[in-house]
TINUZA-398047 format. One record per residue (C-alpha): y, z, x; residue in three letters. Coordinates in steps of 0.1 Angstrom, whole numbers, padded with zeros to 4 digits, always signed. Each point is the difference from the previous one (the first is absolute). Layout:
YZXAla...
END
This chain:
+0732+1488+1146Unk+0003+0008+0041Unk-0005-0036+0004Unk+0023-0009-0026Unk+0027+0026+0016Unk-0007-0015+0035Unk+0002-0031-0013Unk+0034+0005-0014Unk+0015+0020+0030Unk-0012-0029+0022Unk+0024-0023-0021Unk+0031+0020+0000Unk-0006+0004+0036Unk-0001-0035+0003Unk+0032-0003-0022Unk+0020+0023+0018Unk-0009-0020+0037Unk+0009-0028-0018Unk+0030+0013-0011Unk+0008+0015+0032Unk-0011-0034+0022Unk+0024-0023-0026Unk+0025+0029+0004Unk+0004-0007+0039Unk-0002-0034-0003Unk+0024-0005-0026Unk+0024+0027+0027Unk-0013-0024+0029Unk+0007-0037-0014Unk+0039+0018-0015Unk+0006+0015+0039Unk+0000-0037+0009Unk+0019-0010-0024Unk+0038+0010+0014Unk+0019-0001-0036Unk-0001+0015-0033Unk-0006-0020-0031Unk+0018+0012-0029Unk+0015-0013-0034Unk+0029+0016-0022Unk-0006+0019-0033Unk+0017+0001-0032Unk+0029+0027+0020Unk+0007-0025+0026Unk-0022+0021+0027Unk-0024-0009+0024Unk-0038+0007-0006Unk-0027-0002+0023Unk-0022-0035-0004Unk-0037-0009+0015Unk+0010-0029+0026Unk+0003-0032-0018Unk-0001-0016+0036Unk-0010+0006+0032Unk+0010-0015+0033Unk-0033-0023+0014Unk+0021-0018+0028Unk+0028-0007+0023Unk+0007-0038+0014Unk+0021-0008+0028Unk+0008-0037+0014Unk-0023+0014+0026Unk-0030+0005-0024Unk+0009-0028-0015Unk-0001-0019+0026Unk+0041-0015+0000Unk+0015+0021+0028Unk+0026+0026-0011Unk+0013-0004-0032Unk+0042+0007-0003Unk+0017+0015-0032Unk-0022-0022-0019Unk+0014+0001-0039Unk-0021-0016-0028Unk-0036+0001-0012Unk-0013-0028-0023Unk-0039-0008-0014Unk-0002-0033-0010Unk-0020-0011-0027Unk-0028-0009+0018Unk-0003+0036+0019Unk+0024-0008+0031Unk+0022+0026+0012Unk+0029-0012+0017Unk+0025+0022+0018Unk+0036-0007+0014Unk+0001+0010+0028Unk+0041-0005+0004Unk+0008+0009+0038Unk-0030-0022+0011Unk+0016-0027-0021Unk-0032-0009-0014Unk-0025+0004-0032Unk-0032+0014+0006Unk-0031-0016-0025Unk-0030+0025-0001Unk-0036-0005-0021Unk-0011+0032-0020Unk-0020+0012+0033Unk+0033+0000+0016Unk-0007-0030+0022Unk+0025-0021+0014Unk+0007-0038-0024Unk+0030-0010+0010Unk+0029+0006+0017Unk+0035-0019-0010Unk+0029+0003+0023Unk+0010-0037+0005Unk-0004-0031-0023Unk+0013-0034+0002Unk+0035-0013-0020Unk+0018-0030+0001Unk-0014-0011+0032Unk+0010+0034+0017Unk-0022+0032+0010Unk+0011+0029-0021Unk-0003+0036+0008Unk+0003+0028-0029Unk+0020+0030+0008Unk-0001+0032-0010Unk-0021-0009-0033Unk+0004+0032-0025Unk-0023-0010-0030Unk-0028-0025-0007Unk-0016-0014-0033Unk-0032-0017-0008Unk-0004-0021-0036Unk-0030-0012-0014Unk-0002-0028+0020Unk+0000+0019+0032Unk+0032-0013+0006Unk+0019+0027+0023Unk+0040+0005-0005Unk+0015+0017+0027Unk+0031+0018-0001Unk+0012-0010+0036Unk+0033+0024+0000Unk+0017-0003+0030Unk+0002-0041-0005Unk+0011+0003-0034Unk-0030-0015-0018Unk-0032-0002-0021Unk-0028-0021+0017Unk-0027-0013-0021Unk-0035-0006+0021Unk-0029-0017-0020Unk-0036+0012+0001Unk-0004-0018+0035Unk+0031+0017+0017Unk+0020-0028+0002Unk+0040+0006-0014Unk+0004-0023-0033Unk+0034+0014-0013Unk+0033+0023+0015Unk+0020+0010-0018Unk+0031+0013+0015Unk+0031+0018-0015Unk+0009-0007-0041Unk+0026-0025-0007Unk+0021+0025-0021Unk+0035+0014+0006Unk-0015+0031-0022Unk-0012+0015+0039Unk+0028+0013+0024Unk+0005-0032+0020Unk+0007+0020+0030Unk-0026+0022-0002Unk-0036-0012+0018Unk-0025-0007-0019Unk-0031+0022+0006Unk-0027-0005-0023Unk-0022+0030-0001Unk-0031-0002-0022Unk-0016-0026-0021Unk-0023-0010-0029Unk-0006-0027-0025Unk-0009-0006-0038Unk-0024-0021-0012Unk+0026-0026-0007Unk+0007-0002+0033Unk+0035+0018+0000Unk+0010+0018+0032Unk+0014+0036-0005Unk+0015+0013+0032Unk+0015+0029+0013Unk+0024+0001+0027Unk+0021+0025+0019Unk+0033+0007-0012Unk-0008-0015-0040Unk+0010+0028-0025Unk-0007-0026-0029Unk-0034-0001-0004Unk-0028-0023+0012Unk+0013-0035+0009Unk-0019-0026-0019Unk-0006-0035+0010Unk-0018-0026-0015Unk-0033-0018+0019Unk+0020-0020+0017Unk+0024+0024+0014Unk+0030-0002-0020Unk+0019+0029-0011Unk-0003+0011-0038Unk+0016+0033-0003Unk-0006+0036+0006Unk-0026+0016-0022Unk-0005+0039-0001Unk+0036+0014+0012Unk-0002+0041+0001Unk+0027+0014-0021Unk+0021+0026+0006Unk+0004+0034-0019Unk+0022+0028+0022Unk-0013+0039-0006Unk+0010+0019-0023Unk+0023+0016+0026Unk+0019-0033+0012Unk+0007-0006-0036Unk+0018+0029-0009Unk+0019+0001+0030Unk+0008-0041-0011Unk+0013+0012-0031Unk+0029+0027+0018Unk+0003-0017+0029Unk+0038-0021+0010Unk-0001-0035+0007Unk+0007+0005+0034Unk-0031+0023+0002Unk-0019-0022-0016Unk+0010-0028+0022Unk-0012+0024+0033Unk-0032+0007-0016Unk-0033-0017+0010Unk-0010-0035-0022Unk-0033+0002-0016Unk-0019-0029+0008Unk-0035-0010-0008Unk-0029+0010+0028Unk-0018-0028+0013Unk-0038-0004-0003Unk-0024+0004+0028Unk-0031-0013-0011Unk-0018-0021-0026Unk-0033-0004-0012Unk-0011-0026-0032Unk-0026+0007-0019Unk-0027-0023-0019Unk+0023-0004-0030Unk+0033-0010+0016Unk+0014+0036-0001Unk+0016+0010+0031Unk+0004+0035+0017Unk+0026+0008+0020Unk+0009+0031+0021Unk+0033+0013+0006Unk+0003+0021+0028Unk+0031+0015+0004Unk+0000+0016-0036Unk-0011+0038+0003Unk-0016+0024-0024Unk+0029+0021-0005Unk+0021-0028-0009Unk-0021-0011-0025Unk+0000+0036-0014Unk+0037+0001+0001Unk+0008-0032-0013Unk+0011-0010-0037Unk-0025-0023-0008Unk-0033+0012+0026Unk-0015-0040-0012Unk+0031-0021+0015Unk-0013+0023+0039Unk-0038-0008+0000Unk-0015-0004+0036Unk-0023-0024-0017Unk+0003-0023-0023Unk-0022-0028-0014Unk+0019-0029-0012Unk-0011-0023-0026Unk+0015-0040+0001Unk+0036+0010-0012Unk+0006+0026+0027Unk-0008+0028-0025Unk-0014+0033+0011Unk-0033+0007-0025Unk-0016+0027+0021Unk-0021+0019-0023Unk+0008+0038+0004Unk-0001+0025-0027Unk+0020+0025-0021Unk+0003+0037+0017Unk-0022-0010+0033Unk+0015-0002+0034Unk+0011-0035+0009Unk-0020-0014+0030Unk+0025+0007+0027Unk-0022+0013+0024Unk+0007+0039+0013Unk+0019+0016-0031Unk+0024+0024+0015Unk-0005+0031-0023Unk-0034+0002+0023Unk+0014-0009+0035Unk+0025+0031+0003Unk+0039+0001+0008Unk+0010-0027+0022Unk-0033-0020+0005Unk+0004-0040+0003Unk-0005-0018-0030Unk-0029-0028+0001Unk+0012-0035+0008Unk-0024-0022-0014Unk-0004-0034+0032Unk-0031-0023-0018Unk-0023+0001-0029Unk-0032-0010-0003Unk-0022-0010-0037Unk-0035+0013+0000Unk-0023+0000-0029Unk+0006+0002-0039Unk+0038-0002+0005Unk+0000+0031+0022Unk+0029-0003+0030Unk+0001+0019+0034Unk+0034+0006+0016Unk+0008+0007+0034Unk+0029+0032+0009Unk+0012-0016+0033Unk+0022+0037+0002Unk-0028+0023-0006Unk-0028-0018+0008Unk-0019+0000-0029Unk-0024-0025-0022Unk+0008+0008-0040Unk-0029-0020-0025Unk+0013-0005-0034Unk-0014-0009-0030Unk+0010-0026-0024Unk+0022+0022-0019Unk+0016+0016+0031Unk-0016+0032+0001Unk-0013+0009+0033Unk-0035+0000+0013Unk+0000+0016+0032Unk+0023-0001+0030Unk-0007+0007+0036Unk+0014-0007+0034Unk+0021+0017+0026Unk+0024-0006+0030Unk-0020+0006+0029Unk-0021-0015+0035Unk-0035+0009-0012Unk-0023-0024-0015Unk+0009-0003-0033Unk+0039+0005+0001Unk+0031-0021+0003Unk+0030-0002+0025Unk+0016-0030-0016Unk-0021-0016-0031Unk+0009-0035-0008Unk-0019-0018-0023Unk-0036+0006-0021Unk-0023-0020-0017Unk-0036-0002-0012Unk-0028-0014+0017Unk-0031+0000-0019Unk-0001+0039-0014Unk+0020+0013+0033Unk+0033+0002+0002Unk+0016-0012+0033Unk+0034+0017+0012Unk+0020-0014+0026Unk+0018+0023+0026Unk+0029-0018+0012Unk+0015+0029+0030Unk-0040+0005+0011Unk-0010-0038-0005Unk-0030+0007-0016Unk-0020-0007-0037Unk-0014+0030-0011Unk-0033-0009-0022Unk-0005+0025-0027Unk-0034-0002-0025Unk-0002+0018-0031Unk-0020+0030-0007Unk-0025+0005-0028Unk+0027+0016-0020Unk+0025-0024+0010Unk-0026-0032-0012Unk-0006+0024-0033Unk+0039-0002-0007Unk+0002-0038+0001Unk-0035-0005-0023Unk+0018+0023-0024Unk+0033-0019+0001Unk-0023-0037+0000Unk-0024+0013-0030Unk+0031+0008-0021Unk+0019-0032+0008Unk-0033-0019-0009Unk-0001+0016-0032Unk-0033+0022+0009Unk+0012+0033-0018Unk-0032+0019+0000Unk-0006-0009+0039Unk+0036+0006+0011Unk+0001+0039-0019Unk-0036+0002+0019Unk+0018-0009+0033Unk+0028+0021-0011Unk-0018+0032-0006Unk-0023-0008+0035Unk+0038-0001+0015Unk+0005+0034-0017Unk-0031+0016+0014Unk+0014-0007+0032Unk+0037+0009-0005Unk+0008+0021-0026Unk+0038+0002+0011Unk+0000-0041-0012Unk+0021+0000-0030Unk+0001-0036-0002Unk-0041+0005-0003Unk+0004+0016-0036Unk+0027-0026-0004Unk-0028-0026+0007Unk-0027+0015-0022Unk+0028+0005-0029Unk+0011-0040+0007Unk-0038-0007-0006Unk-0002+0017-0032Unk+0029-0011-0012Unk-0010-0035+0004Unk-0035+0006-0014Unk+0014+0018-0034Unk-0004+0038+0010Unk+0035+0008-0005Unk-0008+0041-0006Unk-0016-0002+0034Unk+0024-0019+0014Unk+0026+0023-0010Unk-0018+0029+0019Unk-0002-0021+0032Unk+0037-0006+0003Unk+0004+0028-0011Unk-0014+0012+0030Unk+0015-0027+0019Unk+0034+0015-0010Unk+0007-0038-0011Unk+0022+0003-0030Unk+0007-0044-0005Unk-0036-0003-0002Unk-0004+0028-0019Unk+0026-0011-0029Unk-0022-0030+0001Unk-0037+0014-0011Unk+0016+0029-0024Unk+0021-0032-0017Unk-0034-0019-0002Unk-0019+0035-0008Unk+0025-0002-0030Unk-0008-0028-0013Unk-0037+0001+0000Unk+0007+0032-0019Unk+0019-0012-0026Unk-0017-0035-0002Unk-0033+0024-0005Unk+0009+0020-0026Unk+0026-0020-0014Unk-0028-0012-0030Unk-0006+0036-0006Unk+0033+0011+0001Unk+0009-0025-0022Unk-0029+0006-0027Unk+0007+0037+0005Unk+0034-0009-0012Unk-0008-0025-0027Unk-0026+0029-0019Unk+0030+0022-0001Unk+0025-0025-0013Unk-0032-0006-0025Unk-0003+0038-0004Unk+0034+0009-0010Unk+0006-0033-0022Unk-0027+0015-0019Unk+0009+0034-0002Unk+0034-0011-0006Unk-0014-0022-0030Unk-0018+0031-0009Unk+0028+0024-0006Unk+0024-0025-0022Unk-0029-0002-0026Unk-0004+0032-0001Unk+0041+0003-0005Unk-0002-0022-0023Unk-0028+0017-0017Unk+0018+0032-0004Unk+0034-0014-0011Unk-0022-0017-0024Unk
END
C-alpha cells in the first residue's frame, strides 16, 4: 500500500509540474503575442478566445531583398502558390515563390512598338492560366501579362457614356470569371463592379449597393419642406473597395465606408453589408442567419460610446467556405464561417510585431495568412495555432459531409474554449445532419442559435409523429372498433327491452 501511495503521489506531483510548466508556457507564448483574440456571444459581447493565429514573421523589401517598399496596396496568391504584391509608389508588381523568394518583377513591358511604364498599380489578379491582370490606376487601365511576363491585352477606359465623361478613370481592383469576364472596380464608381467581356468591351454594371436611409433620415423625410429636403444630403451608393472570386464564380466584395452603426440604424440592415458575395446577376446571397449578428466586424454594443465602427478594406476565402476580413479602422482580422457567424477575431493598431498602422490587403498563403501594411510597408506572416488548425478541420469535416468527425473536432474545439458558442453550434450542425435531432436541439440550445434550433425540433417532430403515427393510428382504430361495438351493444339491448 506505501508503494502504491508513493506511487500515486509521485503522479500528481508530476501532474501538478505539468500543469504548472504548460501554465507558464501557455503565459509565455500569449506575452508575445500583443493582441487579444476574442469572438462575440449570443448578447453581442466580447469573450475571451485561445489565439486562432499568431504572428511568425515580418517582411520588408529589405528582407525581401527589393529595396524599400512604398504604400504598397494589394496581395494576390496565384494558383500556382505565387504571391504577388503591388507595390504602387514603386510603380511596380513584385512576384514571390512560397519561400518568399524573388520570381519576377514587372514594371515595364513592351506595346505597340513603345516601352510602357505602369504607374501607381492598386490591384493585381492571377487566373488559372497564370495570366496576371493588373489594375494600372494612374494610366487608366487593366494590363494583361501572360505566364511569361510579356503584356498580351490593355484595356483602357469602357466605351460607355454610363461613366462621368469628365471624371478620370481610375481602375482600382480586379478579378475574372471563368468565362473570362473582367469585373473591375474603380474610384469614383457607385454602381457596382464594371463588367467587361474578354475582350474588353463594356457590358454593364453588375452588383450596384442600394440605398436604404436610417430610420431617422426617414422620418425627418416624411415632415420635412421641399426646400429642406432640397438642402439635405443625397444618398448615394458607397463604392466597393475590394473583390475576391471564389471557385464557383461567386464574388465578394468589401465596402468600406459603410459602418456598423449604420447598418444598425438602417431600415433594411441587408441593403448596408460591408461584404457581400455576389452571384452572376449582381445579387447579394451571403448566407447569414436569423437572430445572429451580421458579419460586420466590431459590433458596437461591445466597443463602448463613441468607438469607430469597423471598415471592412479586403477579404480573403479560406477553407470550407470560411472568409477572413480585414478592419482597416481598427486593425483587426474577423474569420467567418459559411453562415456568417464569427470564428475568432484578433488584431490591433499598433508598432509591435503583430499589429497594424495601415492594413491594406490579406490573403492566404498555404495555411498562413499574409497581411499587408500599407503606412509600415511591410507583410506581416501570421500561422495558425493548434486551435486555430482545429477550427478549420471542424469547419472542412462538416462541409465534407463527415458528421461524426466534425462534432469530434467540435467538441476537441470545446475542450479548448468553452466560451465558443459557435462550437456547440458545430456539434448541434453535426447531429442534425446525422439524424440526432434531440441532441441537436440541446447543442443549439446551448449555442443560443434559435434558426438552427427551429430546424432540428421541426425534424425532431416529425420523426415523432412519423414513429408513432402507426400506433397512434391503431390506438385510434381499436377505439373506433370499441365503441362501434358497445354502441351496437346497447341498441339490442334497447330493443330487447322495448320488446
Amino acid at each position: 500500500m506505501r508503494g502504491v501511495t508513493t506511487v500515486r503521489t509521485c503522479h500528481r506531483v508530476r501532474a501538478c509540474c505539468t500543469l504548472i510548466v504548460a501554465v507558464v508556457l501557455g503565459a509565455a507564448a500569449n506575452a508575445d503575442v500583443p493582441y487579444n483574440t476574442y469572438t462575440f456571444d449570443w448578447r453581442g459581447f466580447p469573450t475571451a478566445s485561445p489565439h486562432a493565429y499568431v504572428p511568425q514573421a515580418v517582411l520588408t523589401g529589405a528582407t525581401l531583398g527589393v529595396g524599400s517598399l512604398s504604400i504598397p496596396a494589394h496581395l494576390f496568391v496565384s494558383p500556382s502558390g505565387l504571391l504577388y504584391v503591388a507595390d504602387s509608389g514603386n510603380h511596380r508588381v513584385l512576384v514571390f515563390d512560397d519561400r518568399f523568394q524573388l520570381f519576377r518583377i514587372v514594371e515595364t513591358f513592351a506595346w505597340e512598338g513603345r516601352t510602357e511604364l505602369l504607374a501607381n498599380p492598386q490591384g493585381v489578379f492571377v487566373d488559372d492560366r497564370e495570366h496576371l491582370y493588373v489594375a494600372d490606376t494612374s494610366n487608366g487601365r487593366v494590363v494583361e501579362f501572360d505566364s511569361f511576363g510579356t503584356a498580351v491585352n490593355v484595356f483602357g477606359r469602357p466605351d460607355t457614356e454610363l461613366l462621368d465623361e469628365y471624371a478620370t478613370y481610375e481602375p482600382l481592383k480586379v478579378v475574372l470569371d471563368k468565362a473570362r469576364r473582367i469585373y473591375v472596380i474603380a474610384r469614383g464608381v457607385n454602381q457596382g463592379l464594371i463588367e467587361l467581356d474578354s475582350d474588353g468591351r463594356f457590358r454593364g454594371f453588375m452588383g450596384a449597393n442600394r440605398v436604404t436611409p436610417n430610420a431617422l433620415d426617414f422620418l425627418w423625410k416624411l415632415i420635412a419642406t421641399d426646400e429642406q429636403r432640397a438642402r439635405m444630403v443625397r444618398f448615394v451608393p458607397t463604392e466597393y473597395s475590394n473583390a475576391v472570386i471564389d471557385s464557383r464564380g461567386y464574388i465578394f466584395v468589401t465596402t468600406a465606408s459603410v459602418g456598423t452603426d449604420a447598418i444598425m440604424q438602417s431600415l433594411n440592415p441587408d441593403d448596408l453589408r460591408p461584404i457581400r458575395k455576389l452571384n452572376l446577376t449582381g445579387t447579394d446571397v451571403l448566407r447569414t442567419l436569423d437572430n445572429q449578428w451580421p458579419p460586420v466586424g466590431d459590433i458596437s454594443i461591445g466597443l463602448g460610446f463613441g468607438a469607430v465602427p469597423s471598415q471592412f478594406v479586403d477579404v480573403a476565402l479560406g477553407v470550407a467556405e470560411t472568409y477572413v476580413t480585414l478592419d482597416r479602422v481598427r486593425g483587426k482580422v474577423f474569420i467567418y464561417d459559411s453562415d456568417g457567424i464569427l470564428l475568432a477575431a484578433f488584431g490591433r493598431i499598433g508598432d509591435r510585431i503583430g499589429t497594424f498602422r495601415g492594413p491594406s490587403s490579406i490573403t492566404y498563403l498555404g495555411d498562413r495568412l499574409l497581411v499587408l501594411d500599407s503606412i509600415l510597408n511591410q507583410i506581416i506572416v501570421f500561422q495558425p495555432t493548434e486551435y486555430g488548425r482545429l477550427l478549420f478541420e471542424a469547419n472542412r469535416l462538416y462541409q465534407e459531409r463527415s458528421y461524426a468527425e466534425s462534432a469530434a473536432a467540435w467538441q476537441r474545439v470545446q475542450e479548448l474554449n468553452t466560451n465558443l458558442e459557435v462550437a456547440y453550434a458545430g456539434v448541434g450542425r453535426a447531429q442534425l445532419r446525422g439524424g440526432y435531432y434531440s441532441d441537436a436541439m440541446e447543442s443549439f440550445r446551448l449555442a443560443h442559435s434559435p434558426s438552427y434550433y427551429s430546424r432540428a425540433f421541426q425534424r425532431h417532430r416529425r420523426v415523432i409523429v412519423e414513429r408513432y403515427f402507426s400506433v397512434f393510428m391503431a390506438a385510434l382504430l381499436g377505439l373506433i372498433a370499441v365503441w362501434i361495438v358497445v354502441r351496437a351493444r346497447r341498441r339490442r339491448r334497447r330493443r330487447r327491452t322495448n320488446a
